[in-house]
DRENPA-3360 file (N, C-alpha, C; in nm, 2 decimals, always signed):
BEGIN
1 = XXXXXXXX = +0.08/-0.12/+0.00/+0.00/+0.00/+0.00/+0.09/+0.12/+0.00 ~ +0.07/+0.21/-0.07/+0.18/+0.35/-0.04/+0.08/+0.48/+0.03 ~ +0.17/+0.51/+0.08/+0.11/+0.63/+0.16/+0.17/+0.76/+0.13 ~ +0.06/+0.87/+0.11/+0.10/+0.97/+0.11/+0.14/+1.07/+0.25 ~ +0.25/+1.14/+0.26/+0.27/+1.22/+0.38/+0.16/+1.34/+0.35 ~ +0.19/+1.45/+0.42/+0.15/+1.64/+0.39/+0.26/+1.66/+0.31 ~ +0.26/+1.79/+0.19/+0.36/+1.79/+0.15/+0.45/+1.88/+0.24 ~ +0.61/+1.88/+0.17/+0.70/+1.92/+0.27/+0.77/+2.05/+0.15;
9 = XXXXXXXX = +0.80/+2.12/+0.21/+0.88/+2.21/+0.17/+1.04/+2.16/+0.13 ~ +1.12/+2.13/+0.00/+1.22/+2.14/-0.03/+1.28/+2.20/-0.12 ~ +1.38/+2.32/-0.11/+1.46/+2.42/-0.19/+1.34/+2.48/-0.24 ~ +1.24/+2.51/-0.17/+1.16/+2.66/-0.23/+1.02/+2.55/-0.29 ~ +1.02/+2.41/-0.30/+0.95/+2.34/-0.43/+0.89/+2.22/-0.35 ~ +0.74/+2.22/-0.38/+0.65/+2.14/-0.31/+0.71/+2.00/-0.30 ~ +0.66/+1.89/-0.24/+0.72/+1.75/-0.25/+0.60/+1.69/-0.15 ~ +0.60/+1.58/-0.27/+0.50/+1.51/-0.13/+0.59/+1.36/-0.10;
17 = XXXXXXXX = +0.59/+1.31/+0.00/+0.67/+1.21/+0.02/+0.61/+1.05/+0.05 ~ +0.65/+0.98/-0.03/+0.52/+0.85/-0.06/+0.63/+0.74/+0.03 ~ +0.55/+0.67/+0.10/+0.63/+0.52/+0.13/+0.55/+0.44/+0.13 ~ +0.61/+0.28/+0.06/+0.59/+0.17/+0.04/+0.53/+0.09/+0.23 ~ +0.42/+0.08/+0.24/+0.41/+0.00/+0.34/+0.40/-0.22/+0.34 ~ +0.41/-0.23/+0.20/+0.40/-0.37/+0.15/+0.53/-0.37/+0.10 ~ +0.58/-0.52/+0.12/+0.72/-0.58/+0.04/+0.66/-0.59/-0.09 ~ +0.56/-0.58/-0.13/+0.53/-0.62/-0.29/+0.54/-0.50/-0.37;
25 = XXXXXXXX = +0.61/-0.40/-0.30/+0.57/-0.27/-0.39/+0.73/-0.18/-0.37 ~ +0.73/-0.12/-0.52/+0.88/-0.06/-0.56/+0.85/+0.08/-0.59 ~ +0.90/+0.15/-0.58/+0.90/+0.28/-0.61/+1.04/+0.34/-0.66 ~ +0.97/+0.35/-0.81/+1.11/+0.37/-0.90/+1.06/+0.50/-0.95 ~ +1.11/+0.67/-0.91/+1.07/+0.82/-0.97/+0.95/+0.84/-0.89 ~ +0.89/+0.84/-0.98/+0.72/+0.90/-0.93/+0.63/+0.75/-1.01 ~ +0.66/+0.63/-0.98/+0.56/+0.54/-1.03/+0.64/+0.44/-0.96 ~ +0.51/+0.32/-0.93/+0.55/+0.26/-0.81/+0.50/+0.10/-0.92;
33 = XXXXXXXX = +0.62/+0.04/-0.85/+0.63/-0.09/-0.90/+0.65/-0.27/-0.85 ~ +0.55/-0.34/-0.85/+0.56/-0.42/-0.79/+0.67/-0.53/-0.76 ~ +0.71/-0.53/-0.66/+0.84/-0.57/-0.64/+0.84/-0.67/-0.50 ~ +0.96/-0.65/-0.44/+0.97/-0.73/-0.32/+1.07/-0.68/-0.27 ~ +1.05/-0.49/-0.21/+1.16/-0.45/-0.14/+1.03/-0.30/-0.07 ~ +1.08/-0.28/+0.02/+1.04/-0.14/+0.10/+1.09/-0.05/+0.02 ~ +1.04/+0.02/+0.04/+1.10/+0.16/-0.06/+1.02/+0.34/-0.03 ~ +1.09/+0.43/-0.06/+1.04/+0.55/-0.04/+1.08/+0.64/-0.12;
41 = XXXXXXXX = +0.99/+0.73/-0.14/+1.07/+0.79/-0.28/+0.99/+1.01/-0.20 ~ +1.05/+1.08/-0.30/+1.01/+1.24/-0.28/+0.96/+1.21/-0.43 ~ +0.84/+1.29/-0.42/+0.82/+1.31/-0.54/+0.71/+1.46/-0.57 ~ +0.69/+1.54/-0.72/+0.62/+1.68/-0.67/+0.54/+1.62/-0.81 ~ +0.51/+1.47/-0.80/+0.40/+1.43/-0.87/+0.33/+1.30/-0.80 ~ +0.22/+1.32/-0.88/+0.13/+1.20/-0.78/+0.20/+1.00/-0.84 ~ +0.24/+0.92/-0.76/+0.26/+0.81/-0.77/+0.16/+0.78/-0.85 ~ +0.21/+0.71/-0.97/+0.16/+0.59/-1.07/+0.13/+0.46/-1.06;
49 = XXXXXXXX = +0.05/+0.40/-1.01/+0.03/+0.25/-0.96/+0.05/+0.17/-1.11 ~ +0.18/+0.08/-1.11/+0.19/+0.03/-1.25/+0.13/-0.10/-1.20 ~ +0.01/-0.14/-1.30/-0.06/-0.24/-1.28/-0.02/-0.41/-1.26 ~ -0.04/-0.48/-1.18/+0.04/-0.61/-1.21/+0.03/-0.67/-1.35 ~ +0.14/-0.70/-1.39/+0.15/-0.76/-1.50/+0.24/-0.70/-1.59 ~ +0.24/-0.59/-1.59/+0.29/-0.46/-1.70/+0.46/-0.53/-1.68 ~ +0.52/-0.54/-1.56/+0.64/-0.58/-1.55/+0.64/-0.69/-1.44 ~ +0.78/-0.78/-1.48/+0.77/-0.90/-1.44/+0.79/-0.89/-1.26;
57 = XXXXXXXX = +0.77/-1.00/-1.19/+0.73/-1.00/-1.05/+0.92/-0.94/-1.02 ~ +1.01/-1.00/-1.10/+1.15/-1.03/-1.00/+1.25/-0.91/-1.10 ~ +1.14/-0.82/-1.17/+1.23/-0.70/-1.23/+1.26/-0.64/-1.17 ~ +1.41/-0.58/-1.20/+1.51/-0.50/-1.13/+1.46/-0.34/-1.18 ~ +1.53/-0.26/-1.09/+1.55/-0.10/-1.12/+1.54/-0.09/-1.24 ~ +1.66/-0.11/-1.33/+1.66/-0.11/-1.45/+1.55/-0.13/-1.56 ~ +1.53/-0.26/-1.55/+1.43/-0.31/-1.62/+1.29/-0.22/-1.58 ~ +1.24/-0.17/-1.42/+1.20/-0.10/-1.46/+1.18/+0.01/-1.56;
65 = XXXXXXXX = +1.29/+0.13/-1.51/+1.35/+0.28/-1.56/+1.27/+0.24/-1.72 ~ +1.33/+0.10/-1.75/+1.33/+0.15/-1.92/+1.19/+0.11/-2.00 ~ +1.12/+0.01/-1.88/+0.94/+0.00/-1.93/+0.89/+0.15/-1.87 ~ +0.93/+0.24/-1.85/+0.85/+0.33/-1.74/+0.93/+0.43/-1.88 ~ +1.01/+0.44/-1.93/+1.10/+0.52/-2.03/+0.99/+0.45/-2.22 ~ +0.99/+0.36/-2.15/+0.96/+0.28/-2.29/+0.80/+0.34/-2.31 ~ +0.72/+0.45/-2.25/+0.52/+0.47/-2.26/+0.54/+0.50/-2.40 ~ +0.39/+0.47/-2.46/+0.39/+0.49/-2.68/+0.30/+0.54/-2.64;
73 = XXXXXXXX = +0.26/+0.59/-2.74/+0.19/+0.63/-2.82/+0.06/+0.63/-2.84 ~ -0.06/+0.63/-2.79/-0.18/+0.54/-2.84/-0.20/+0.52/-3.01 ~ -0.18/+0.64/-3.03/-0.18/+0.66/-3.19/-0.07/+0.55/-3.27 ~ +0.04/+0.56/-3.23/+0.11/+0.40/-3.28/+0.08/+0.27/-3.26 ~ -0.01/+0.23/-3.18/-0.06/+0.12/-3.13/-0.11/+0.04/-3.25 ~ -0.13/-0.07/-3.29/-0.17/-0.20/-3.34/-0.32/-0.24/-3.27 ~ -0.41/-0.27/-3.33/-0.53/-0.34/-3.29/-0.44/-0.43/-3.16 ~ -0.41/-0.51/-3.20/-0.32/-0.67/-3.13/-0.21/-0.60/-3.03;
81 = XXXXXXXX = -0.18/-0.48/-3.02/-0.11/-0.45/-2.95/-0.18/-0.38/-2.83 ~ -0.26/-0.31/-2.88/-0.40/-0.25/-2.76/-0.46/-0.38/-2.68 ~ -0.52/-0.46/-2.74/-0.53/-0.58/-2.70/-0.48/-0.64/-2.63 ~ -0.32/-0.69/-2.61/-0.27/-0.72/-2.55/-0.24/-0.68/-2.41 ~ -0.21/-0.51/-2.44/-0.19/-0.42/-2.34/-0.33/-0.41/-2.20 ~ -0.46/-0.46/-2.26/-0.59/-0.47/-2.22/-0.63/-0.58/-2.15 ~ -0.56/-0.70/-2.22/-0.58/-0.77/-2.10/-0.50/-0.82/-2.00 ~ -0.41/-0.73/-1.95/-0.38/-0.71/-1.81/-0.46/-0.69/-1.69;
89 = XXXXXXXX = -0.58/-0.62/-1.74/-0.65/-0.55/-1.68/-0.79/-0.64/-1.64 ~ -0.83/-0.62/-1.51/-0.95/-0.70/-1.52/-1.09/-0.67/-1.59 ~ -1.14/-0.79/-1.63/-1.27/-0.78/-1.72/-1.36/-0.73/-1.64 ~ -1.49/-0.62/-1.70/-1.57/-0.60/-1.60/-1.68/-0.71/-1.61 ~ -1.77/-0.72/-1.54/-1.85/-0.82/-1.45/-1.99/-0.79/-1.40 ~ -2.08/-0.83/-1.45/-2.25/-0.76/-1.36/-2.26/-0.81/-1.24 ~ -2.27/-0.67/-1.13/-2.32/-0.73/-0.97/-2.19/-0.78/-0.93 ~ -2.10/-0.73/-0.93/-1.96/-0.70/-0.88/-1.96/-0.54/-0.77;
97 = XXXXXXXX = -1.93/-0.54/-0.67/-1.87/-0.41/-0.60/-1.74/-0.37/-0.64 ~ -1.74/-0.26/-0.76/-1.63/-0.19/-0.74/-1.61/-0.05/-0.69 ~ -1.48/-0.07/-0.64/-1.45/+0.09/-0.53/-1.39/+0.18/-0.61 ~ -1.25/+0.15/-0.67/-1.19/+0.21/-0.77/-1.12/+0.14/-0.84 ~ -1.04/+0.20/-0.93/-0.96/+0.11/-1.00/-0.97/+0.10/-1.19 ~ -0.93/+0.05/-1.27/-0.96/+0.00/-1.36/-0.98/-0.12/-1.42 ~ -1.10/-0.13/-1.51/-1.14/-0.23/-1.54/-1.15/-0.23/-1.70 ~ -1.16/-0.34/-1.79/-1.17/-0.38/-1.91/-1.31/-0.41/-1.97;
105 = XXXXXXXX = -1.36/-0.40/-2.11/-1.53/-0.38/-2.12/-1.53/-0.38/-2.31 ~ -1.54/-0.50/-2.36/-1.52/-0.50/-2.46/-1.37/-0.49/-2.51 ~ -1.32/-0.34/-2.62/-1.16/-0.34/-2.63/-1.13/-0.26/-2.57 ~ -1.21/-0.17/-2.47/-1.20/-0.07/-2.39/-1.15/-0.04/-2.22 ~ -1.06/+0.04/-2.23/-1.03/+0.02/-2.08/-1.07/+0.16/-2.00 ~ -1.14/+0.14/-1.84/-1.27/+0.25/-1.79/-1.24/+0.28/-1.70 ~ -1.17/+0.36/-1.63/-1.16/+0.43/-1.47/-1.29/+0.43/-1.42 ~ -1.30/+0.36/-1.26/-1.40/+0.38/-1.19/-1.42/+0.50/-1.15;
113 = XXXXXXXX = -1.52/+0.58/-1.16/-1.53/+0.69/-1.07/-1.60/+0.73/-0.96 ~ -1.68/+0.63/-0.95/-1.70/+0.59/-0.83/-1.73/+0.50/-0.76 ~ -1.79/+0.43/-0.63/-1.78/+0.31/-0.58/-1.95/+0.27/-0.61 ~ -1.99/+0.12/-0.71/-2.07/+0.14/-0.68/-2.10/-0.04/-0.70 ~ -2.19/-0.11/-0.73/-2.20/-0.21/-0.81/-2.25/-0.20/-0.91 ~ -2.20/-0.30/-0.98/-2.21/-0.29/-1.13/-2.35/-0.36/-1.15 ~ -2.44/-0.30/-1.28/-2.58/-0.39/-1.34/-2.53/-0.44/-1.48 ~ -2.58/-0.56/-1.48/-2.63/-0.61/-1.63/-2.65/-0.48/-1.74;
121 = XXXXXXXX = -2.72/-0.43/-1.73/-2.80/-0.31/-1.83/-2.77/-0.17/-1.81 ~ -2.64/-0.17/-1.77/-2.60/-0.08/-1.76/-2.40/-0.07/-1.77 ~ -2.33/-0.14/-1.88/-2.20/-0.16/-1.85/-2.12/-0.02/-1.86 ~ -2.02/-0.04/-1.89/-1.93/+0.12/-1.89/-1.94/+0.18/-2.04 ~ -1.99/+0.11/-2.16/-2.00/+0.12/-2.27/-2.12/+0.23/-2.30 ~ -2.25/+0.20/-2.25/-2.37/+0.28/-2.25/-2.35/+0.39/-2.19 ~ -2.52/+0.44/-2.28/-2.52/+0.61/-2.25/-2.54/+0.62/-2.10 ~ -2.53/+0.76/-2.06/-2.57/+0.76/-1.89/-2.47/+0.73/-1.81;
129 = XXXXXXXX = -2.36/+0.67/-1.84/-2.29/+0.60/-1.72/-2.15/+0.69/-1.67 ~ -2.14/+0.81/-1.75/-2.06/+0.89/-1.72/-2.01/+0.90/-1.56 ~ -2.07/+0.93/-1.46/-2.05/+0.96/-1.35/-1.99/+0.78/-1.32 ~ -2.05/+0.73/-1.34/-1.94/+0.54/-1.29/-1.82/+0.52/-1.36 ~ -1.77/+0.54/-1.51/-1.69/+0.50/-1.60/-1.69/+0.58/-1.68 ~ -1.55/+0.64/-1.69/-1.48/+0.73/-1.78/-1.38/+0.65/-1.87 ~ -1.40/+0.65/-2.04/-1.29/+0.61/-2.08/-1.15/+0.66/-2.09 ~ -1.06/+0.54/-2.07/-0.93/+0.57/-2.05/-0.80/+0.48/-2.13;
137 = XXXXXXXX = -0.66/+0.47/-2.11/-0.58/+0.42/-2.18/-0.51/+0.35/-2.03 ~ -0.40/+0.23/-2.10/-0.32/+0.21/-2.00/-0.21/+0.32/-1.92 ~ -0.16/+0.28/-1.80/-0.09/+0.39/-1.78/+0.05/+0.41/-1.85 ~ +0.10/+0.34/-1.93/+0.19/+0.33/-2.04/+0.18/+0.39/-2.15 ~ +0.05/+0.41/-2.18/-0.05/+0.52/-2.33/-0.02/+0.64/-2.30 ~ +0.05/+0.73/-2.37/+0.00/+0.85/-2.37/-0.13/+0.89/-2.51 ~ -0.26/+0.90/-2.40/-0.35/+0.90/-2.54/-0.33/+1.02/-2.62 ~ -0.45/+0.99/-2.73/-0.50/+1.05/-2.79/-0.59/+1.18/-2.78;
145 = XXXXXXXX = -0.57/+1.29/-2.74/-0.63/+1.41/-2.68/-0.79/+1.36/-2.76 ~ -0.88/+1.41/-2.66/-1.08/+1.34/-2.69/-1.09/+1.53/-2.58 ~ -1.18/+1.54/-2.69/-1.30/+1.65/-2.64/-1.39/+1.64/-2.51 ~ -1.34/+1.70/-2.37/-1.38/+1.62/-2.25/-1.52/+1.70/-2.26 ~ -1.59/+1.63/-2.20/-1.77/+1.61/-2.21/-1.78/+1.71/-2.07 ~ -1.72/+1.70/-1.98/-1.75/+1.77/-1.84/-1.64/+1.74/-1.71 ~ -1.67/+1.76/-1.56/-1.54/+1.75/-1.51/-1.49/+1.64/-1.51 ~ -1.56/+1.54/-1.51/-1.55/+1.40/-1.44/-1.43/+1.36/-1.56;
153 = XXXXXXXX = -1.40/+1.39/-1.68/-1.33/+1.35/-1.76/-1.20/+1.46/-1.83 ~ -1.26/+1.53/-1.74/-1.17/+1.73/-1.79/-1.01/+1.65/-1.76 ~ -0.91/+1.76/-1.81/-0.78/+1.65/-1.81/-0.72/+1.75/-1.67 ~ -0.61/+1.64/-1.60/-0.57/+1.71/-1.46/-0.42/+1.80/-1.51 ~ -0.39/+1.84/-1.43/-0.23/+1.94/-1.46/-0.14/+1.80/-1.45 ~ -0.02/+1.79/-1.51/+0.07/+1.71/-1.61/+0.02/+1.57/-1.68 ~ -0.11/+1.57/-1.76/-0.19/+1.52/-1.80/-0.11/+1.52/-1.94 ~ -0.08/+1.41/-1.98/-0.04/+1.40/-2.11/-0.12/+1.37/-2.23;
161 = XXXXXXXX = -0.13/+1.46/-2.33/-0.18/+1.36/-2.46/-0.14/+1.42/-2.57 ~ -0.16/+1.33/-2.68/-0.12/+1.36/-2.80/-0.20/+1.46/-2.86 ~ -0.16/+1.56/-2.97/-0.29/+1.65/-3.03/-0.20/+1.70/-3.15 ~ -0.19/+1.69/-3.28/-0.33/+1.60/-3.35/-0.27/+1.46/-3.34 ~ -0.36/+1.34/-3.39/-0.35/+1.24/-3.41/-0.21/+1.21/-3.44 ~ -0.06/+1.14/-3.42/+0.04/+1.15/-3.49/+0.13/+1.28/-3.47 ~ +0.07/+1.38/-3.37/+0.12/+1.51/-3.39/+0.23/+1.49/-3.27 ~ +0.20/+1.63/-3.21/+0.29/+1.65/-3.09/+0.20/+1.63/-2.97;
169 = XXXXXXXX = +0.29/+1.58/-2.87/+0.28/+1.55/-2.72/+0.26/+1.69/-2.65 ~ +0.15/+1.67/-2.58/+0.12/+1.84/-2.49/+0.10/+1.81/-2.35 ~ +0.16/+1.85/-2.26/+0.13/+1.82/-2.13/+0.02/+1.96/-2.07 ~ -0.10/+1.93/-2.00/-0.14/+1.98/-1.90/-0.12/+2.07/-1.81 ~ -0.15/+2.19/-1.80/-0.10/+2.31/-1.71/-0.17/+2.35/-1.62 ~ -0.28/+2.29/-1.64/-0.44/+2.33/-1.51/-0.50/+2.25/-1.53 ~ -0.56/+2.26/-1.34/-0.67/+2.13/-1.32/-0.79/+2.18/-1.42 ~ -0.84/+2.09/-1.44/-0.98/+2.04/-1.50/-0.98/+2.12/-1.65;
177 = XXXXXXXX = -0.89/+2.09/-1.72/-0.85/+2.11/-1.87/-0.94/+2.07/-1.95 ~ -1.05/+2.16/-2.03/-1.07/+2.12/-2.15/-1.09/+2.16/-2.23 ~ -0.99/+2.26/-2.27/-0.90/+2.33/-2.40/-0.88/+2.21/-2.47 ~ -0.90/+2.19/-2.60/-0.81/+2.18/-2.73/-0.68/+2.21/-2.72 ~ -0.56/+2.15/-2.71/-0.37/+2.16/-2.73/-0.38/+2.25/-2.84 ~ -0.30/+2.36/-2.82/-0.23/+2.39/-2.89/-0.33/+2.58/-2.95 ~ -0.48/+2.58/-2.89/-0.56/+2.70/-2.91/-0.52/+2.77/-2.86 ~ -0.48/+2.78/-2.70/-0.50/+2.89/-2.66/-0.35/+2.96/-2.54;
185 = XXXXXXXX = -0.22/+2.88/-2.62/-0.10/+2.90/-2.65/-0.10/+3.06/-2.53 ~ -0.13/+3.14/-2.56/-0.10/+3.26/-2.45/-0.14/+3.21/-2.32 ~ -0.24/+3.18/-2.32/-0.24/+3.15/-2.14/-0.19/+3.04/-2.11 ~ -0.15/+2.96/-2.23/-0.04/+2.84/-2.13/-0.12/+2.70/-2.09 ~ -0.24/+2.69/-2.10/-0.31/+2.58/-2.08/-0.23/+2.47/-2.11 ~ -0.21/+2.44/-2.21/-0.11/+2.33/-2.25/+0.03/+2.39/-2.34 ~ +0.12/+2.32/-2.28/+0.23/+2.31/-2.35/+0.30/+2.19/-2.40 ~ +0.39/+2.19/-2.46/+0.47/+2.10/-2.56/+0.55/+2.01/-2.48;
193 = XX = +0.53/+1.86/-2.47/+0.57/+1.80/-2.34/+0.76/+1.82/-2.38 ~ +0.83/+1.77/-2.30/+0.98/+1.78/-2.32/+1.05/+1.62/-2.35;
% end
């Protein structure tokens, strides 16, 4: 489980400071990796929970650094490669309690948004269900920028996505983003990731 402290003041520059309370969990930067060591890390970004599976149970540092170095593209992606990348993830289920988390739904993968149980006749796919399931990518994707509908989907500050299709990488400058990349350049909404 990782725990977040209050953040702390270092060299003038926020930090919040995360530690590992499970041996099953690694913390490599600001993304936390399942492992078999305690660990703590400073970070002035929110911890990445890399899903089991993404990397092997007995991967080193390294091998992390370079799957966590290695995120694509959505837009490069392969049918069979989205696929692949999807089922890591658990399938969703009718009459299941979920709290949070992500779940799988056809080729689609859905952030819970909130805790609820799931109906038959109502999956993450259908109209209405905005407020339970927001579409999403793995955390390895940097997607494809989508026209956010409202807040529940608005993009957060260092939110990455692509804009246009194939184009350039724009990261996030304010909470609850839903500017178009690349419009409205003077006030800085998004800029050109590095």
């Amino acid at each position: 489980m990782i725990q977040s402290t209050d953040k702390v003041i270092t060299k003038n520059k926020n930090a919040v400071f995360y530690a590992s309370t499970s041996e099953s969990d690694k913390i490599v930067g600001n993304t936390v990796m399942r492992g078999s060591s305690n660990s703590t890390t400073i970070s002035r970004k929110p911890i990445t929970e890399i899903p089991t599976g993404i990397l092997p149970e007995d991967a080193d540092i390294e091998t992390a650094r370079s799957v966590i170095a290695g995120m694509v593209l959505e837009g490069d992606l392969t049918e069979d490669e989205i696929t692949a990348l999807l089922d890591v993830y658990p399938k969703w289920e009718p009459d299941v309690w979920y709290k949070q988390g992500l779940v799988r739904h056809k080729d689609q993968l859905y952030t819970i948004n909130q805790p609820h149980t799931s109906q038959a006749h109502f999956p993450p796919d259908s109209e209405g269900v905005t407020a339970l399931y927001s579409p999403t990518v793995p955390d390895t994707v940097i997607p494809v920028w989508v026209q956010p509908t409202g807040a529940h989907d608005a993009y957060a500050v260092d939110d990455l996505v692509q804009w246009p299709e194939g184009g350039t990488v724009w990261r996030s400058t304010i909470p609850a983003n839903t500017t178009e990349p690349g419009t409205l350049i003077p006030w800085g909404y998004w800029v050109e990731a590095e």
